[in-house]
N, CA, C and O atoms as CSV, one atom per row, in Angstrom:
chain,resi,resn,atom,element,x,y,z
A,1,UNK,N,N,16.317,8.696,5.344
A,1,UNK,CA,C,15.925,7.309,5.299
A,1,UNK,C,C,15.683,6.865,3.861
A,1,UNK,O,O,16.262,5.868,3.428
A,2,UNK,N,N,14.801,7.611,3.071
A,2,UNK,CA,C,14.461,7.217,1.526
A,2,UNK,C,C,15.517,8.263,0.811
A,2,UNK,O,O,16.123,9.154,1.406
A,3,UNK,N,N,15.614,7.928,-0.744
A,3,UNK,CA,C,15.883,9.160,-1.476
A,3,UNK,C,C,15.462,9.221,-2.492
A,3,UNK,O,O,14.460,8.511,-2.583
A,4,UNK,N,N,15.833,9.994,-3.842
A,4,UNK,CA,C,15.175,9.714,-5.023
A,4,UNK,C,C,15.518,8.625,-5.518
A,4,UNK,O,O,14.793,7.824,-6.109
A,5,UNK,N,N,16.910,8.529,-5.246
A,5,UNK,CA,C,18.147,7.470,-6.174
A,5,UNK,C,C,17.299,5.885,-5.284
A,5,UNK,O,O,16.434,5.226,-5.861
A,6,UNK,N,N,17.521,5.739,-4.646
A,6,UNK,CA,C,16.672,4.716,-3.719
A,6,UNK,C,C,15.752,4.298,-3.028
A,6,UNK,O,O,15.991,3.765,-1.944
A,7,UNK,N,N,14.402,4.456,-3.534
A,7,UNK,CA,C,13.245,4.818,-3.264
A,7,UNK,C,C,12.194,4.099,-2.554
A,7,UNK,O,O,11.088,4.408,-2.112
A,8,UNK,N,N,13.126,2.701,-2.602
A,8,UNK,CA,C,12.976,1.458,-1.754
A,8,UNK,C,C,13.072,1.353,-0.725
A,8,UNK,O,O,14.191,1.389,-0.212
A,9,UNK,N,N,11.706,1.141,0.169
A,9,UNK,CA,C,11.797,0.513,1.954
A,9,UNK,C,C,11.863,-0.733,2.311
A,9,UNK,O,O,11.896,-1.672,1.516
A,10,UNK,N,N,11.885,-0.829,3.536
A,10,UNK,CA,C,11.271,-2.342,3.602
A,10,UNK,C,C,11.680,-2.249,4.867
A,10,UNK,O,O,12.527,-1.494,5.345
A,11,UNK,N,N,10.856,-3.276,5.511
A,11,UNK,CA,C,10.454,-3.545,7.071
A,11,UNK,C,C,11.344,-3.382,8.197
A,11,UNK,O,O,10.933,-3.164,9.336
A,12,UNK,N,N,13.362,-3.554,7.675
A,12,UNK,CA,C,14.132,-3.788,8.564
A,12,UNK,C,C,14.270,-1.841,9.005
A,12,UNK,O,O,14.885,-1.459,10.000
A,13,UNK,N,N,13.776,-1.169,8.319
A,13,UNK,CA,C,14.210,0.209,8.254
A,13,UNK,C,C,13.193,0.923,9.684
A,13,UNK,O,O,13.294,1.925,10.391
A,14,UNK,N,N,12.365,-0.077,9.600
A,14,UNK,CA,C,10.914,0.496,10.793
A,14,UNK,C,C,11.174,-0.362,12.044
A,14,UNK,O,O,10.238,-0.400,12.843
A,15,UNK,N,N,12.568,-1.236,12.432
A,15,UNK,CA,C,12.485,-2.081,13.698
A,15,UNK,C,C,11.895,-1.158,14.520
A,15,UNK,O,O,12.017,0.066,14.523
A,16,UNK,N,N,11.036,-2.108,15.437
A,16,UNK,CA,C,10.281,-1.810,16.868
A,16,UNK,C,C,9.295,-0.691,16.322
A,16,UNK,O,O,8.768,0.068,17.135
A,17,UNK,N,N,9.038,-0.573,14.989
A,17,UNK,CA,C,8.091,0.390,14.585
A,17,UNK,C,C,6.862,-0.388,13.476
A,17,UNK,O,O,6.129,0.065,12.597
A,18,UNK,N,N,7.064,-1.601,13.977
A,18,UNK,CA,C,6.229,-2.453,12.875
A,18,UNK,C,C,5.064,-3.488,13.559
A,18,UNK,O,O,5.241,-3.872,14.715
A,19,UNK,N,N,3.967,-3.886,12.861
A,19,UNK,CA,C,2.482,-4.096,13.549
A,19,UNK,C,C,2.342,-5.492,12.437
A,19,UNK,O,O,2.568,-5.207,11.261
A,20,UNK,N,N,2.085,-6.559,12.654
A,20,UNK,CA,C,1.488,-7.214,12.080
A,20,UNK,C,C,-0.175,-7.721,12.320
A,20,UNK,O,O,-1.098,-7.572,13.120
A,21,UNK,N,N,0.103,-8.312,11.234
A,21,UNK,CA,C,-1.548,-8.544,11.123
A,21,UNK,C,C,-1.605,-10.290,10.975
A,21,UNK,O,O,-1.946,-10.769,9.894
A,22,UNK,N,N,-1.291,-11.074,11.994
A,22,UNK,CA,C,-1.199,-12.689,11.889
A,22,UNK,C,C,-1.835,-13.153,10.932
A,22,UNK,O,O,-3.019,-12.814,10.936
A,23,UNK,N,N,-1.379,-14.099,9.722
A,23,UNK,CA,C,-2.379,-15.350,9.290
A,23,UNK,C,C,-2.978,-15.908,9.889
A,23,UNK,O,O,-2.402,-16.784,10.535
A,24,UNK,N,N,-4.725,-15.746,10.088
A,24,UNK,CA,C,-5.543,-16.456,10.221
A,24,UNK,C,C,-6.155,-15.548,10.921
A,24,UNK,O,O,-6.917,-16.141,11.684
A,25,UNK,N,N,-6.231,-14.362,11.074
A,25,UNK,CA,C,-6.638,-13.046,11.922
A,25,UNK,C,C,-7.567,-12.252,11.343
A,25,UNK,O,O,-7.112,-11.846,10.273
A,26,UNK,N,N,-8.600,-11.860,11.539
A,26,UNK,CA,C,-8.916,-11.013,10.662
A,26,UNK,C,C,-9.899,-9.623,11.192
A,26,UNK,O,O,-10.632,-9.631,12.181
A,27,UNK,N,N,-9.750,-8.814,10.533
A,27,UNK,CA,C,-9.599,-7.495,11.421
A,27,UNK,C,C,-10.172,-6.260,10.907
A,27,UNK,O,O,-9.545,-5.383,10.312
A,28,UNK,N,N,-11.294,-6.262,11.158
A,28,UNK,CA,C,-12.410,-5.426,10.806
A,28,UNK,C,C,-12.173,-3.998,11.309
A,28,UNK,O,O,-11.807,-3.822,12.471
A,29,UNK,N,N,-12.409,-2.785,10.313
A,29,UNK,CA,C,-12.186,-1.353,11.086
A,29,UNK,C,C,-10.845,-0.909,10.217
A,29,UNK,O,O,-10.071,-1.622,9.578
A,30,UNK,N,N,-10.849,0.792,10.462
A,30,UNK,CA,C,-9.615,1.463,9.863
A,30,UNK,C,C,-9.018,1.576,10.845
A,30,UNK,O,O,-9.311,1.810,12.018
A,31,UNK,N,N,-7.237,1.210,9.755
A,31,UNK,CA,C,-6.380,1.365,10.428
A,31,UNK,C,C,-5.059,2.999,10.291
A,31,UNK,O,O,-4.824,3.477,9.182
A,32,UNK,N,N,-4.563,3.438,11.260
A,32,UNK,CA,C,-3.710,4.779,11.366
A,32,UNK,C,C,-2.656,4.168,11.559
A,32,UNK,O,O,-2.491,3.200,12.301
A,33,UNK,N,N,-2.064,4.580,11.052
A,33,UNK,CA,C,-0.077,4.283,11.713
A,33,UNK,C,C,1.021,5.012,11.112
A,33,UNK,O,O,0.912,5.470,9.974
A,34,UNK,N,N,1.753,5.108,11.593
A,34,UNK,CA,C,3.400,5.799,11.357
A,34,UNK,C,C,4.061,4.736,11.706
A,34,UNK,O,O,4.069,4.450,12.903
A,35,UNK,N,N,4.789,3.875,10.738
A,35,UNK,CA,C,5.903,2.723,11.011
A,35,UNK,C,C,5.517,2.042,10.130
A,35,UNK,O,O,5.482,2.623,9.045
A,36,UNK,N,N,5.167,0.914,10.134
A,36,UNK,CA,C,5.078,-0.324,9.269
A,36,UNK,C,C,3.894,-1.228,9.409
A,36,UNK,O,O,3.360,-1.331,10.514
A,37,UNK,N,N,3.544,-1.741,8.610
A,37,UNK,CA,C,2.207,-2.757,8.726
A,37,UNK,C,C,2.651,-3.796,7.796
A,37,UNK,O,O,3.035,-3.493,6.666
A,38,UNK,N,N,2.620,-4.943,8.191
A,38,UNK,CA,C,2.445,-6.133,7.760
A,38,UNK,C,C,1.601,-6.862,7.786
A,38,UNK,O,O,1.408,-7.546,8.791
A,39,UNK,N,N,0.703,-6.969,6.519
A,39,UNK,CA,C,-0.795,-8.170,6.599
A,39,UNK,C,C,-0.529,-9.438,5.886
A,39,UNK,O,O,-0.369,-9.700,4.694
A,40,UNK,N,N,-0.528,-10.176,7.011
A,40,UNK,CA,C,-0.516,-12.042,6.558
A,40,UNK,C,C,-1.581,-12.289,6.489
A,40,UNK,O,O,-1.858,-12.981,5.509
A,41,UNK,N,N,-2.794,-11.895,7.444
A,41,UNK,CA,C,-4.304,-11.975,7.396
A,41,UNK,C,C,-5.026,-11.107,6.494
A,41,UNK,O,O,-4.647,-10.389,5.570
A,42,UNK,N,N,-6.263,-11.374,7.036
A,42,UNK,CA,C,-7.403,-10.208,6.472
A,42,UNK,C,C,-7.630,-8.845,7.083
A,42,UNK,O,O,-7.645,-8.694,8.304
A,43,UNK,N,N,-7.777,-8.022,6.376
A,43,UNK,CA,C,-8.036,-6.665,6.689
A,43,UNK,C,C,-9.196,-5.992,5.889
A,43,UNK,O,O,-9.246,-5.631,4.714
A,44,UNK,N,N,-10.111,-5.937,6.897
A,44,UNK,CA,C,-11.610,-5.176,6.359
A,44,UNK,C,C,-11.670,-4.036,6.725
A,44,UNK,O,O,-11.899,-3.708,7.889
A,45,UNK,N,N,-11.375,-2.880,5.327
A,45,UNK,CA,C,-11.315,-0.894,6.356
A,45,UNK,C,C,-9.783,-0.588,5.414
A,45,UNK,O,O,-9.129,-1.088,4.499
A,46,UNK,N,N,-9.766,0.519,6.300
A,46,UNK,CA,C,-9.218,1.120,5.258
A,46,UNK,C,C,-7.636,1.282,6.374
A,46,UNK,O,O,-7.666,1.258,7.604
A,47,UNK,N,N,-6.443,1.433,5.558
A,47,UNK,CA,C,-5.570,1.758,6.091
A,47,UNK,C,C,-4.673,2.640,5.586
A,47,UNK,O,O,-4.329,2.635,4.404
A,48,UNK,N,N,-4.125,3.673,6.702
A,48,UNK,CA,C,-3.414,4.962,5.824
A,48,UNK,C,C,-2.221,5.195,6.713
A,48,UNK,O,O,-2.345,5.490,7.901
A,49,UNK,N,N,-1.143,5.063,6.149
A,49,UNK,CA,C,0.035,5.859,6.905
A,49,UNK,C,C,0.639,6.955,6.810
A,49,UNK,O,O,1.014,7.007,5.639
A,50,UNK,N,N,0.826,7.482,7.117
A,50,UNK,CA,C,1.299,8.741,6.702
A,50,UNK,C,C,2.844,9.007,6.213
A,50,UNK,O,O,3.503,9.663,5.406
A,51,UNK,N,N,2.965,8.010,7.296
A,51,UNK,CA,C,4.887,7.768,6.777
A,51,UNK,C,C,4.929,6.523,7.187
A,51,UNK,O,O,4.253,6.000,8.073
A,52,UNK,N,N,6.160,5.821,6.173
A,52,UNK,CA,C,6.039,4.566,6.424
A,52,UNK,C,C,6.284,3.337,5.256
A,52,UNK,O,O,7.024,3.403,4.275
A,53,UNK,N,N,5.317,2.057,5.738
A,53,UNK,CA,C,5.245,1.442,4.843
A,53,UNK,C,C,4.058,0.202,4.816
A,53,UNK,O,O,3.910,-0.482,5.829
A,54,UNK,N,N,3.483,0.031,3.976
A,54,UNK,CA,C,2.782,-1.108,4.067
A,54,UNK,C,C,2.793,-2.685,3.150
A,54,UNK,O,O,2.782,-2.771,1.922
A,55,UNK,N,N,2.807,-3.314,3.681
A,55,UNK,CA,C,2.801,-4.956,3.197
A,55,UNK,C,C,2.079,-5.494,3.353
A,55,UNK,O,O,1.556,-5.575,4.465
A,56,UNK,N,N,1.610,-6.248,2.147
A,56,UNK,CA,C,0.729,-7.203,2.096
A,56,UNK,C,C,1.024,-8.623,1.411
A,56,UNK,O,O,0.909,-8.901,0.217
A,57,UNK,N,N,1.506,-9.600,2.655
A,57,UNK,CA,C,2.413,-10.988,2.201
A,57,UNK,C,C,1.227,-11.412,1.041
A,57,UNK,O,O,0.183,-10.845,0.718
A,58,UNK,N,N,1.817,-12.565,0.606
A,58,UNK,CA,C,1.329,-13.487,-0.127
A,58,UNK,C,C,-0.185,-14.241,-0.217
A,58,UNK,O,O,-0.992,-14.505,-1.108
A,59,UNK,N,N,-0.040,-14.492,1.780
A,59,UNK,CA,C,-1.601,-14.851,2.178
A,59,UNK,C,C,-2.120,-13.451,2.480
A,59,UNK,O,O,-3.044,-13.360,3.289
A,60,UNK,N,N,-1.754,-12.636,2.063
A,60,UNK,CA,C,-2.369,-11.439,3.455
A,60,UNK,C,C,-3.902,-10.948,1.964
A,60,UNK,O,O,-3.930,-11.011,0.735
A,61,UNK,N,N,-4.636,-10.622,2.760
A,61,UNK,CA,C,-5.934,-9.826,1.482
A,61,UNK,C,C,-6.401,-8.941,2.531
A,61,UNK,O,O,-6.488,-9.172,3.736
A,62,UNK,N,N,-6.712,-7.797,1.826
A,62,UNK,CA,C,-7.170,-6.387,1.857
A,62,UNK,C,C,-8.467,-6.114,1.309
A,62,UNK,O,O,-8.382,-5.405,0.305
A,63,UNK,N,N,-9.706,-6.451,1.641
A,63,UNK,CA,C,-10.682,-5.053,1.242
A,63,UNK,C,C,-10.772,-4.035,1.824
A,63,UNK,O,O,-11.177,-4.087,2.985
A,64,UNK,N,N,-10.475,-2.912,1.311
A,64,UNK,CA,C,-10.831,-1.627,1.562
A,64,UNK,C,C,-9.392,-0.603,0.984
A,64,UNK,O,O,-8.335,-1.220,0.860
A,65,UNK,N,N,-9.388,0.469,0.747
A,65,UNK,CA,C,-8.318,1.287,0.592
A,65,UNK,C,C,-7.147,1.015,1.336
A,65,UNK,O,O,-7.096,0.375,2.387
A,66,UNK,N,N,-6.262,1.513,0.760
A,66,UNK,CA,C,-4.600,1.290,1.402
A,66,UNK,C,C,-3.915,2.305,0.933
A,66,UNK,O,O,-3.718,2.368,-0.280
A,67,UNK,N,N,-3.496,3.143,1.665
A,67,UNK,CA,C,-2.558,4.519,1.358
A,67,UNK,C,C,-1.445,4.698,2.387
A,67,UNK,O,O,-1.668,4.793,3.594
A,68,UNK,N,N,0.152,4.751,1.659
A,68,UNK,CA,C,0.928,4.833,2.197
A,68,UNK,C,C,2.052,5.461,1.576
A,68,UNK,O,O,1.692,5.488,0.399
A,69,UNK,N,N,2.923,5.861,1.612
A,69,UNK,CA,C,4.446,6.334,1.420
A,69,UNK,C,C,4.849,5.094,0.215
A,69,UNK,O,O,4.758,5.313,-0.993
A,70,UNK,N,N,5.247,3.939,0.731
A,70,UNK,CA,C,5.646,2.539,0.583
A,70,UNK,C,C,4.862,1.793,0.905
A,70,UNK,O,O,4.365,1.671,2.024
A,71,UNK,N,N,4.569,0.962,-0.411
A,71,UNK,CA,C,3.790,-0.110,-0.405
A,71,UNK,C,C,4.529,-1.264,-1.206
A,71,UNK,O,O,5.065,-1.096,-2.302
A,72,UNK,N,N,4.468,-2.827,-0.290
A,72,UNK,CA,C,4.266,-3.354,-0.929
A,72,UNK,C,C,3.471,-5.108,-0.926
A,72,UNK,O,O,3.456,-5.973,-0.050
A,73,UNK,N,N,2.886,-5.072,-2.322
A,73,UNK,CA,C,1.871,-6.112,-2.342
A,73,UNK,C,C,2.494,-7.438,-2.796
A,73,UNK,O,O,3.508,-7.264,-3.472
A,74,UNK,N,N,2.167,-8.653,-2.608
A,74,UNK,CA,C,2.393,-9.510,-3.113
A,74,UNK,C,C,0.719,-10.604,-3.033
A,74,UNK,O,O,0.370,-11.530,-3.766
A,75,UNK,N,N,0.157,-10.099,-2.068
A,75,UNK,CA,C,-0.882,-10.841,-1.906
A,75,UNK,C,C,-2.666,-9.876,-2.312
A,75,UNK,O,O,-2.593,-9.166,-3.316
A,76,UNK,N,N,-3.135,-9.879,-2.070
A,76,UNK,CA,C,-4.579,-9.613,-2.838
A,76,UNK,C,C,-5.164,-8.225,-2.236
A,76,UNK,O,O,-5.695,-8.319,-1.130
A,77,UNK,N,N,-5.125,-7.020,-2.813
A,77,UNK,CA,C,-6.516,-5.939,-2.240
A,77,UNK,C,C,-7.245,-5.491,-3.356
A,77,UNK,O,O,-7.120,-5.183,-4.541
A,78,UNK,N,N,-8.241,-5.619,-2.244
A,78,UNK,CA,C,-9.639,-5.258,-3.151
A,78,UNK,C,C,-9.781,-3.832,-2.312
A,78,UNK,O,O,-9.947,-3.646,-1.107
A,79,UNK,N,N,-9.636,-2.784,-3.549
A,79,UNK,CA,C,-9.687,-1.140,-2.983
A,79,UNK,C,C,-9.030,-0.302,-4.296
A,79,UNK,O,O,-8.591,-0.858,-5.302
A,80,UNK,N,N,-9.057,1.142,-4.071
A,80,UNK,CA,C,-7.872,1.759,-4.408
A,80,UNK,C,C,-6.344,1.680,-3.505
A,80,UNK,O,O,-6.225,1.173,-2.390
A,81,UNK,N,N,-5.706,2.055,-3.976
A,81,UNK,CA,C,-4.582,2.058,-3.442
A,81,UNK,C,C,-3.759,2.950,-4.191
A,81,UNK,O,O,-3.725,3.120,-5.409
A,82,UNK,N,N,-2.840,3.712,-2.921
A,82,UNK,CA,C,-1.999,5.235,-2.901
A,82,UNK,C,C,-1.004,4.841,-2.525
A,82,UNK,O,O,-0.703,4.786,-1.332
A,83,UNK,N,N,-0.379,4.531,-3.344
A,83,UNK,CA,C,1.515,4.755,-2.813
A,83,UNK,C,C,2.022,6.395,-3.568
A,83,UNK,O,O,1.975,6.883,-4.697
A,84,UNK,N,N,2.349,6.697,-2.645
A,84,UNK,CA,C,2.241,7.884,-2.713
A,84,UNK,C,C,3.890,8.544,-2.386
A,84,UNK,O,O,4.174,9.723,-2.178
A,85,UNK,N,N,4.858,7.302,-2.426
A,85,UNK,CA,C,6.230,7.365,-3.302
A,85,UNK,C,C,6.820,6.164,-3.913
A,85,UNK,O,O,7.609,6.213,-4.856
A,86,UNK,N,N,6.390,5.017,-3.312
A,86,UNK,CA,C,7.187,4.151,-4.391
A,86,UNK,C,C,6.010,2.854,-4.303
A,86,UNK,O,O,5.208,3.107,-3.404
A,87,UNK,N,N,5.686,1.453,-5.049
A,87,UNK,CA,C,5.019,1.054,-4.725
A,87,UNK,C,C,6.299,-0.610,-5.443
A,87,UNK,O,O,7.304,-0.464,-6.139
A,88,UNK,N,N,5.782,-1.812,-4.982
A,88,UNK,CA,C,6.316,-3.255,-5.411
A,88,UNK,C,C,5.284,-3.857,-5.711
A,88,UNK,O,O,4.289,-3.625,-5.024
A,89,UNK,N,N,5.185,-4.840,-6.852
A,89,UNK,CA,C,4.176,-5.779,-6.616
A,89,UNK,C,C,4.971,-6.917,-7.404
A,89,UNK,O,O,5.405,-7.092,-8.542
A,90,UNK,N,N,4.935,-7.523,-6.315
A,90,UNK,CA,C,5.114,-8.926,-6.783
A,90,UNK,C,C,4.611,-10.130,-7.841
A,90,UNK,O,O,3.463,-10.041,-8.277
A,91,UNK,N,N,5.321,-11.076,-8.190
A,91,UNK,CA,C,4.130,-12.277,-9.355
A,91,UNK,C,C,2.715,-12.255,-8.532
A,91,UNK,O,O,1.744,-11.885,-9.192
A,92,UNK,N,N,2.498,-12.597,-7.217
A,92,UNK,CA,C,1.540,-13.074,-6.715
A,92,UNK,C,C,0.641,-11.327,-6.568
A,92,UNK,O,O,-0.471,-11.581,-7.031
A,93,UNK,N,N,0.641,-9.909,-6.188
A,93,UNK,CA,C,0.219,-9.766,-6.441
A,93,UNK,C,C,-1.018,-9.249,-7.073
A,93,UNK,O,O,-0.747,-9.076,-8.261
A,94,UNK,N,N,-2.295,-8.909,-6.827
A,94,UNK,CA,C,-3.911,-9.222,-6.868
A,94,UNK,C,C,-3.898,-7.494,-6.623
A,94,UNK,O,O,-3.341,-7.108,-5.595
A,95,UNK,N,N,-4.397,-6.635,-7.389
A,95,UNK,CA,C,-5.127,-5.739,-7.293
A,95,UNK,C,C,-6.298,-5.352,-7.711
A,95,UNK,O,O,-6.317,-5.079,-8.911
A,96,UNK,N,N,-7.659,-5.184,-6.936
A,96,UNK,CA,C,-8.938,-5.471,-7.934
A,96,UNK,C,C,-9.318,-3.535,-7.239
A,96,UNK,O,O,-9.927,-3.214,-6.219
A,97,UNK,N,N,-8.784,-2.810,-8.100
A,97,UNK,CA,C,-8.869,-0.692,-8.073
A,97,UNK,C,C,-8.010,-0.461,-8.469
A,97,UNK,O,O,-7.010,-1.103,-8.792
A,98,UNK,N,N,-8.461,1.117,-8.517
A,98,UNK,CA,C,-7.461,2.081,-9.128
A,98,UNK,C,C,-6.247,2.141,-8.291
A,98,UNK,O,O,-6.338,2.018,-7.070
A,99,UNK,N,N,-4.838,2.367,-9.027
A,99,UNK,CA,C,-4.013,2.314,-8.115
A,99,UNK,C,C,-2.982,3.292,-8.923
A,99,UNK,O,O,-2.561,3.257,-10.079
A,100,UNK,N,N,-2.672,4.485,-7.445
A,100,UNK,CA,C,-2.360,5.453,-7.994
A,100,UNK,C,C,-0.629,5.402,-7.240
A,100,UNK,O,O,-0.178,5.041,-6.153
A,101,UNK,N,N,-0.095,5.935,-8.412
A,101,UNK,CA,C,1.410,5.504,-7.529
A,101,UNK,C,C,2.340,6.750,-8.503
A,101,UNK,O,O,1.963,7.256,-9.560
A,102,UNK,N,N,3.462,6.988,-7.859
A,102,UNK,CA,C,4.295,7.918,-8.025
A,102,UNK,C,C,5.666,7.153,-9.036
A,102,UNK,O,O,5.960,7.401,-10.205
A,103,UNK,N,N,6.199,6.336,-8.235
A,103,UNK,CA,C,7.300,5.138,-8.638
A,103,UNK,C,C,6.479,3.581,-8.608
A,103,UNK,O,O,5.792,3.254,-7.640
A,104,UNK,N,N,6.632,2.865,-9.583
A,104,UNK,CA,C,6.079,1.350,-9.683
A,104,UNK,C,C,7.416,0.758,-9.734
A,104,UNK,O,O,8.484,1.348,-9.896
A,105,UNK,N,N,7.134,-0.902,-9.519
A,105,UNK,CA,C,7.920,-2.085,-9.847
A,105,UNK,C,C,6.799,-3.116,-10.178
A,105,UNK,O,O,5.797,-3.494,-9.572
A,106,UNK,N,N,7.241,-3.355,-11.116
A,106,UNK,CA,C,5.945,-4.813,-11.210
A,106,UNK,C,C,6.008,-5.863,-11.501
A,106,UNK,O,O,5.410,-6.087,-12.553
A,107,UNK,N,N,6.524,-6.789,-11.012
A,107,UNK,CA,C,6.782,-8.387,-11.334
A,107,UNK,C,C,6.088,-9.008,-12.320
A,107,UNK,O,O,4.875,-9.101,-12.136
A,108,UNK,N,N,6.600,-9.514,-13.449
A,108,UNK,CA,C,5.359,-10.713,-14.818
A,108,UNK,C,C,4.662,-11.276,-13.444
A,108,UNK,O,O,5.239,-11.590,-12.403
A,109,UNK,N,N,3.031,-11.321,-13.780
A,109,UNK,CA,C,2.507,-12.251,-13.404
A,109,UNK,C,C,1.907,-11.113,-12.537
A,109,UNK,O,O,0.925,-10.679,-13.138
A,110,UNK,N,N,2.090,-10.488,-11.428
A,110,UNK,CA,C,0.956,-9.210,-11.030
A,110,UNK,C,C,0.088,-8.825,-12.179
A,110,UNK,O,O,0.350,-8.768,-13.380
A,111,UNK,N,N,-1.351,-8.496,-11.319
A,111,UNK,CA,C,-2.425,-8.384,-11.817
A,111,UNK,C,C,-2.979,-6.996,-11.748
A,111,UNK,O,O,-2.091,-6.606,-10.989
A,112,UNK,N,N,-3.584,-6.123,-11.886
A,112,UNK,CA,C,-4.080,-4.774,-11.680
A,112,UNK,C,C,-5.267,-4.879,-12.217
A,112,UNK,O,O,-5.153,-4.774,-13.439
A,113,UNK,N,N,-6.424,-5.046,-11.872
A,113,UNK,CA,C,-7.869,-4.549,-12.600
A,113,UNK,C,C,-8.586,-3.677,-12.109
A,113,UNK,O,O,-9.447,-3.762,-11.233
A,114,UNK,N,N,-7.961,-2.214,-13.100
A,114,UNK,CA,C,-8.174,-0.893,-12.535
A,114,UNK,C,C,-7.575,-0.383,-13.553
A,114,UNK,O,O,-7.138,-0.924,-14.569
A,115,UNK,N,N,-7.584,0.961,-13.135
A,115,UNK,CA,C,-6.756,1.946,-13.630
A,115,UNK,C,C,-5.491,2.204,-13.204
A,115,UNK,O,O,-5.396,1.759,-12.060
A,116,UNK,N,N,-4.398,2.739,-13.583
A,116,UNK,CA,C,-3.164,3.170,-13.325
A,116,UNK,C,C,-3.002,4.417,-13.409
A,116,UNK,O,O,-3.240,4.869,-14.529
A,117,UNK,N,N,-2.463,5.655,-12.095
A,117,UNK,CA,C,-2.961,6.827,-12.276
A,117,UNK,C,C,-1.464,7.114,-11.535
A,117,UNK,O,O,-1.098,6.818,-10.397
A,118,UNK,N,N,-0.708,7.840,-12.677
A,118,UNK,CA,C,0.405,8.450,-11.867
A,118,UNK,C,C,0.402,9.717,-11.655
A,118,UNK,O,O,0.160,10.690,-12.369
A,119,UNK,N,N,0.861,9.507,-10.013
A,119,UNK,CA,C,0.899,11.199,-9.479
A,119,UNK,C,C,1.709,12.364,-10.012
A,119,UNK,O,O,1.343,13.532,-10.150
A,120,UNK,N,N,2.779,11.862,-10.260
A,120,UNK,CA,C,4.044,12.974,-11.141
A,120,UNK,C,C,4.237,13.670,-9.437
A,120,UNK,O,O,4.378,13.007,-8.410
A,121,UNK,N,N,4.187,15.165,-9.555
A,121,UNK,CA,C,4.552,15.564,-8.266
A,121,UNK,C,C,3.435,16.273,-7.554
A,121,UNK,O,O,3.547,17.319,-6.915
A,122,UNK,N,N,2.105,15.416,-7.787
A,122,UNK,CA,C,0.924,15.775,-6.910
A,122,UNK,C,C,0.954,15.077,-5.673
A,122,UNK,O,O,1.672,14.105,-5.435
A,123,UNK,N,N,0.157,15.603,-4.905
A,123,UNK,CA,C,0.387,14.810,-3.394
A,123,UNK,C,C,-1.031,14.668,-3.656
A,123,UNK,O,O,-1.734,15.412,-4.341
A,124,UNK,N,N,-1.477,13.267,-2.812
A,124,UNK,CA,C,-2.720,12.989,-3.217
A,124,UNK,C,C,-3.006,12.697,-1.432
A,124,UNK,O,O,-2.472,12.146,-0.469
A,125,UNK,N,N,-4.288,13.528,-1.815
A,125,UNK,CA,C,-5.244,13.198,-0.443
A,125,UNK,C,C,-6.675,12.675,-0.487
A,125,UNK,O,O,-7.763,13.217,-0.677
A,126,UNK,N,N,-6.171,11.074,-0.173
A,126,UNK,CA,C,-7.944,10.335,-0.686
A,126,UNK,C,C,-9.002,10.749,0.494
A,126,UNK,O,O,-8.659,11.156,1.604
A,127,UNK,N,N,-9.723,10.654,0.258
A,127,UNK,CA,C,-10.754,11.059,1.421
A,127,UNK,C,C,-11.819,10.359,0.676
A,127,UNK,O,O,-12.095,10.559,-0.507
A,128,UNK,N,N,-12.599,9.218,1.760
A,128,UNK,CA,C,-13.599,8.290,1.942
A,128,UNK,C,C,-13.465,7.830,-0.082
A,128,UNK,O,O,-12.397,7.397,-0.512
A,129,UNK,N,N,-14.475,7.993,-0.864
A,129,UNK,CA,C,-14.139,7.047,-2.025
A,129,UNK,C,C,-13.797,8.273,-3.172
A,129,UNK,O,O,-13.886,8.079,-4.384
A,130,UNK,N,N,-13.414,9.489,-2.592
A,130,UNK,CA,C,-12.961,10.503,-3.705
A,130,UNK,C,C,-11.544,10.441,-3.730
A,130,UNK,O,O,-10.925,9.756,-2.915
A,131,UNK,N,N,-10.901,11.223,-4.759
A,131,UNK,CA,C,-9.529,11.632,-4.823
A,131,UNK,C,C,-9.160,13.181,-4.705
A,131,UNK,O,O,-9.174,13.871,-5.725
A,132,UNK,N,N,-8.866,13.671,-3.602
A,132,UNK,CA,C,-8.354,14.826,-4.046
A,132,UNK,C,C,-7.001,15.170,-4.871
A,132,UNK,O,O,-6.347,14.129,-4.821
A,133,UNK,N,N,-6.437,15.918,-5.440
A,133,UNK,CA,C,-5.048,15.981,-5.787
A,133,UNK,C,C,-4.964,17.690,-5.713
A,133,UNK,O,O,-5.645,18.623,-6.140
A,134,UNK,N,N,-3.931,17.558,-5.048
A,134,UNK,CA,C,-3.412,19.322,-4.218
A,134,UNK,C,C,-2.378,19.533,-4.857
A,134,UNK,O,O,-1.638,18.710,-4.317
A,135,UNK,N,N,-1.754,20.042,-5.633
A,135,UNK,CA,C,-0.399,20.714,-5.754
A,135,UNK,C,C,0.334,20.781,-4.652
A,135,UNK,O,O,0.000,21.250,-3.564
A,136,UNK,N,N,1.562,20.194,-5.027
A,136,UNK,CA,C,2.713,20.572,-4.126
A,136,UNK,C,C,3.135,21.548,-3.838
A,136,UNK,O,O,4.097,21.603,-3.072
């Protein structure tokens, strides 16, 4: 599905494997998944996929952690955040943590107020507000 040469997901790759999160919704508690997440709304908690991908539209905002395979942001989290193979961020956007990523893209006009922490070929396992990092 991914490779090195193309490291890029996106939503059409997860049909019938994808969850949104409606504009104007908002949704307290951690979230688990294998497939896809799409947040147009709010999301309070933490969300982790294991495989996969996560999005966060334009309106969509995030407090709490976000860890995934594929990520990508265009709209606002407040957390760390683990892409933990490739990550997008769009002009729009908004990262207020550390954000630890393997592969970046970053549009002029994305924001990051944090740190930037690349994995190289560590696999990272966050657990509650620590970082572990395990050797591959």
């Amino acid at each position: 599905m991914f490779n090195k040469k193309n490291p890029r997901a996106d939503m059409s790759q997860f049909s019938g494997q994808t969850s949104v999160i409606a504009h104007n919704t908002a949704l307290k508690g951690d979230i688990e998944l294998a497939g896809a997440l799409q947040v147009d709304g709010f999301v309070q908690g933490t969300i982790n996929a294991e495989q996969g991908l996560v999005r966060v539209s334009d309106k969509g905002r995030v407090e709490g952690r976000v860890s995934a395979p594929h990520i990508i942001i265009n709209g606002e989290v407040q957390g760390d955040v683990f892409a933990l193979e490739h990550i997008e961020l769009g002009a729009t956007a908004r990262i207020r943590g550390n954000l630890h990523y393997r592969l970046m893209e970053m549009a002029m006009g994305a924001q990051v107020e944090g740190q930037l922490r690349y994995l190289g070929d560590e696999a990272v396992q966050p657990s509650g507000s620590e970082e572990a990092l395990v050797n591959s």
